[in-house]
Phi, psi and omega in degrees: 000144208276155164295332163288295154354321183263310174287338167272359138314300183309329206275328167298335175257009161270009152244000150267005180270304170299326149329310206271354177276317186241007149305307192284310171324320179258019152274312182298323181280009158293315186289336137319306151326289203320290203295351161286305191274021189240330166276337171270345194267294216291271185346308188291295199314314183296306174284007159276316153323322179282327182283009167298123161319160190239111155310145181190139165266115162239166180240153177283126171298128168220122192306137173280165161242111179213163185258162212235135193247136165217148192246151185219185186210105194243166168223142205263152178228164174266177188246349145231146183239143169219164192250163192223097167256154176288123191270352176211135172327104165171184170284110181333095178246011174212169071354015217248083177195168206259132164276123168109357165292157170282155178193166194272137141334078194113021165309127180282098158318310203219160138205143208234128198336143200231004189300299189327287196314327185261325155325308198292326199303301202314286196347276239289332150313327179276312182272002170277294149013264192297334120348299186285342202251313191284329161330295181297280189320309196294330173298271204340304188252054167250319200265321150290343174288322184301330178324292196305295173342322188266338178259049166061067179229339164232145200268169211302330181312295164302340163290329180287318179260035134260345167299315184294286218308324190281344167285356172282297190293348178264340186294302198320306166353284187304314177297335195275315201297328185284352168294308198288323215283327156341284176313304164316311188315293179279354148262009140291316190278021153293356153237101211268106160251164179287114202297319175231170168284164184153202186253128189272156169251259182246186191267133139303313207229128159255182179262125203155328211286184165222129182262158173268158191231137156125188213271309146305007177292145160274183187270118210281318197195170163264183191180113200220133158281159204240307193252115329308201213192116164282163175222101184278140169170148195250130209247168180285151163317306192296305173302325180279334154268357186262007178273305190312336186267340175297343184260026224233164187243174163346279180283072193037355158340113185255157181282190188297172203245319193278016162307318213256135189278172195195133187238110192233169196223192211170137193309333171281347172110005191272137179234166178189169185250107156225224170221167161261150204263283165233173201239105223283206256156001194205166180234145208266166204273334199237012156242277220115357179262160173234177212249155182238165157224147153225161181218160182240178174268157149163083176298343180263008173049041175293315182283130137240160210279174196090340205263171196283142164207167189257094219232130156275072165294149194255167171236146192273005180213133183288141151263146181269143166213140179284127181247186150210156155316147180273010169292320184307357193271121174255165180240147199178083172073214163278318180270178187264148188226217201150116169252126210254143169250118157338184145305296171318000202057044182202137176305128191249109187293096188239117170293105164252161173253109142209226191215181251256175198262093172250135183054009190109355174248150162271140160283161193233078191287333176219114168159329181213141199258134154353140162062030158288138204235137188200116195289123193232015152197153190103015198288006160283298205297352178232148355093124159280124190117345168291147182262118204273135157269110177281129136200153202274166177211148174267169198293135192119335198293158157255010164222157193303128151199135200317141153254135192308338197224029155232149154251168208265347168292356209297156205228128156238133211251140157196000000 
């Protein structure tokens, strides 16, 4: 083969080598193009995924008027306690009452032989008597002597003791009389009643036994008032002035005690309404507290005293206060939190401070204003900085509910 011929073979197939160099060079930067531009589309689609609104229910804060409550744990007492001891000596011959009954004031509980006692009345009657007889003579010749006297028939001496004598007789009088009322006294007190109304408790001395009279006598029986009924427990100093300045008038003054209102529960569920009655007078040095007393009605004698309760005290005037729901509380560590809806329509990591629970709700002292907005159900589910879907409800509600002038569709941005 001529030699030109042969270089002009070589030279066609080294432009078909190149062809085929630069076929594939511009297949691989398509396929490079291709996978860029297939990875900015899965990117743009994923952060248009991130930005889907987060359903949520929130409600607008709007200040309250309530009354602001602290709880303390007290226990009821009766308001009168008594020990029934025997006031005169002798033997038990009755009963008559149920142990553990209610009973009236001047109820006979016990009675105790009453013959001795009565025995004692007649004497002392019979020597008042006899007292009144003498009395009648000694005036008589008290009234002949002034006679005598004057026409000198008896001297002035014999008028003086007769005079002493009827004024003897007149002390005597007196003295018989206070022996008989003496003598009654201790035979009504053979029969031992109930001083106030209230609940007996069991019998200590039955009947047959023989009792001692005074204060070393034993104890017949006990005896509590039922109706009302205190309930005592010791509140912080700080709480105790500030119920005391709600009731203080203009000038500083302080007012009735029974303004501030009081709620007590019993370990058993019995609840009841009252006031506080007193307020102790010293602050104690090593709690920092002070003794409370409040009383209750409590006619059907249900409260009995000892037992343990849950006493609410109150303020006699309402407050305005930021409440919230307790859903809406987020927890972060130690504190307490909120998520707030922006301007932007996006969730706002809003911190709060708050004070104690009314009606089901927290007050909120610090961290949030009137006309604030805040996600009170979904709030695991937002993020600060998410972007929100609303819809309203009011606060407190347990279900969504339209407010006429929002929509429920509203997308919040932040």
């Amino acid at each position: 083969m001529p030699p030109s011929q042969n270089t002009s073979r070589a030279g066609r197939f080294r432009r078909l080598l190149g062809g085929v160099a630069i076929v594939g060079t511009l297949a691989v930067a398509g396929s490079i193009a291709t996978g860029r531009y297939f990875h900015a589309a899965q990117a743009t689609a994923t952060a248009a995924a991130a930005e889907q609104a987060v359903s949520v229910t929130v409600a607008m804060i709007e200040p309250r008027q309530t009354v602001l409550w602290d709880d303390f744990s007290g226990r009821l007492e009766a308001i009168n306690r008594v020990e029934l001891r025997p006031r005169v000596a002798g033997a038990i011959l009755a009963t008559n009452f149920t142990e553990g009954a209610l009973v009236k004031a001047g109820d006979v509980l016990f009675k105790i032989d009453p013959a001795p006692y009565a025995a004692e009345v007649d004497k002392a009657a019979a020597q008042l008597e006899a007292a009144r007889a003498r009395v009648v003579f000694t005036q008589s010749e008290l009234e002949r002597g002034a006679q005598l006297v004057g026409n000198a028939v008896v001297t002035r001496r014999d008028y003086d003791q007769r005079d002493n004598a009827n004024r003897e007789a007149v002390a005597n009088v007196k003295a018989a009389e206070a022996t008989l009322q003496t003598a009654k006294l201790n035979l009504d007190y053979t029969e031992v009643r109930a001083p106030v109304d209230g609940r007996v408790g069991k019998i200590e001395v039955t009947v047959g036994n023989l009792v001692a009279a005074g204060t070393a006598s034993p104890v017949l029986t006990s005896l509590v008032s039922v109706n009302p009924i205190y309930a005592s427990f010791d509140a912080d100093e700080e709480v105790v002035l500030r119920a005391l300045n709600s009731i203080a008038d203009a000038s500083g003054k302080r007012g009735n005690l029974d303004q501030i209102p009081v709620e007590m529960t019993t370990s058993g569920g019995l609840s009841a309404k009252g006031h506080i009655q007193l307020i102790d007078n010293q602050v104690n040095g090593q709690s920092g507290t002070i003794r409370v007393r409040a009383v209750f009605r409590n006619e059907d004698g249900r409260l009995i005293p000892g037992q343990f309760a849950r006493v609410r005290m109150g303020q006699p005037k309402q407050q305005t206060l930021v409440m919230i729901d307790e859903r809406a509380i987020g927890t972060d560590q130690d504190k307490k939190f909120v998520m707030a809806v922006g301007d932007d329509s996006r969730a706002v990591y809003r911190p709060v401070t708050l004070g104690g629970a009314v009606d089901g709700l927290r007050i909120v002292t610090t961290g949030l204003k009137p006309g604030d907005r805040i996600v009170v159900n979904g709030l695991q589910r937002v993020r600060p900085g998410a972007l929100l879907k609303t819809e309203i409800a009011a606060m407190g509600a347990r279900g969504p509910q339209q407010a006429s002038n929002h929509s429920n569709q509203d997308v919040v941005q932040r």
